[in-house]
N, C-alpha and C positions, 0 to 999 in steps of 0.2 A: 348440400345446404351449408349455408356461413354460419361459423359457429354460436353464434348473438342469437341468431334465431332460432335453433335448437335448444339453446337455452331457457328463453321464454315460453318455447311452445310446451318442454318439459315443466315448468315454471307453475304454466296454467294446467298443466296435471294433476300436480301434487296440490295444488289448491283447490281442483277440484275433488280430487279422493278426500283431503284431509275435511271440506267442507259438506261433503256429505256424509260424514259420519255424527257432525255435530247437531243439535236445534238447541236454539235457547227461548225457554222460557219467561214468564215476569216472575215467577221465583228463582229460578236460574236460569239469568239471561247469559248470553253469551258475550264473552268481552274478545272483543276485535281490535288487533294493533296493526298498525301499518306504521312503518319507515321511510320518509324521504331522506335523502341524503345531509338534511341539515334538521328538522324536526320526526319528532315521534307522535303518533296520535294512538289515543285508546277511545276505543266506545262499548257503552254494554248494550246489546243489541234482543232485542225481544221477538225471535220468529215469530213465533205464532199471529200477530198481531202485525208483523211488519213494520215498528217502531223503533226508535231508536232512544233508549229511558236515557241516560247523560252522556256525557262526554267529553272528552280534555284531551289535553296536548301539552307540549313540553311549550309552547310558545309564550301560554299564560301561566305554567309556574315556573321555569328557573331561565333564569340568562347569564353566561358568561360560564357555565359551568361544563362538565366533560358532559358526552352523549348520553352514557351510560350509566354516571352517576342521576340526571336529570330522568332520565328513563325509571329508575328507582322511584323518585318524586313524585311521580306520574301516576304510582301506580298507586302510594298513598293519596293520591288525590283523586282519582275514579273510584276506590276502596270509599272514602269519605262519601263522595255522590252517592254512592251504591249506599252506604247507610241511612242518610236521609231517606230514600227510596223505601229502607225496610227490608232491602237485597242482602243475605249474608252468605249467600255461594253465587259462582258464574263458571261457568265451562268455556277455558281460553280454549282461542282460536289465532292460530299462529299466521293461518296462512300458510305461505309458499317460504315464511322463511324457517330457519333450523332455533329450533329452544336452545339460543345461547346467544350472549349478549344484551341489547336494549331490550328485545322480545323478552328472556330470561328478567330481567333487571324488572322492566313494569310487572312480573306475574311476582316477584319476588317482594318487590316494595306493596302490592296490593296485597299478597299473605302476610306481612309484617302488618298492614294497618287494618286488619280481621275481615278482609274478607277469602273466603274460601276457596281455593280454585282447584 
């Protein structure tokens, strides 16, 4: 097999062990990050219900700024959602990628602006 594909097909492993260890509730919904290669997006996601309560991305809060600093931003800015809500914990979900970096950075700025992960 070509190594690209080995890659992903590992890929969708580890997201799916890591994703079934997780549920999120409406008291602790699950917050879900995903990376394209030029934005970051976060959501808090409510199993049980199959909702999705907010949501944001690095598109509508910062421009012109490094990935990771803006990934930081991000996570005070779902943090905020999440308080309106009445939400003050969420069980991240990283996905297929490794806790560090933008993934790291949104879970770090959303514990700086009080919510609980």
């Amino acid at each position: 097999m070509k190594r690209g594909l080995i890659k992903n097909i590992n890929r969708g492993f580890r997201k799916a062990r890591n994703r079934a260890k997780i549920l999120g509730t409406a008291e602790k919904p699950r917050l879900s990050v995903f990376r394209s290669n030029r934005y970051t997006y976060a959501q808090l996601i409510d199993d049980t219900q199959g909702k999705t309560l907010a949501a944001a991305s690095t598109q509508e809060s910062t421009k012109g700024s490094k990935k990771t600093e803006s990934a930081k931003v991000l996570g005070g800015l779902i943090a905020e959602k999440a308080k309106k809500l009445g939400v003050k914990q969420a069980v991240m979900n990283r996905s297929f990628y490794k806790f560090h970096g933008r993934v790291k950075a949104v879970a770090e700025g959303a514990n700086a602006a009080g919510l609980k992960i």
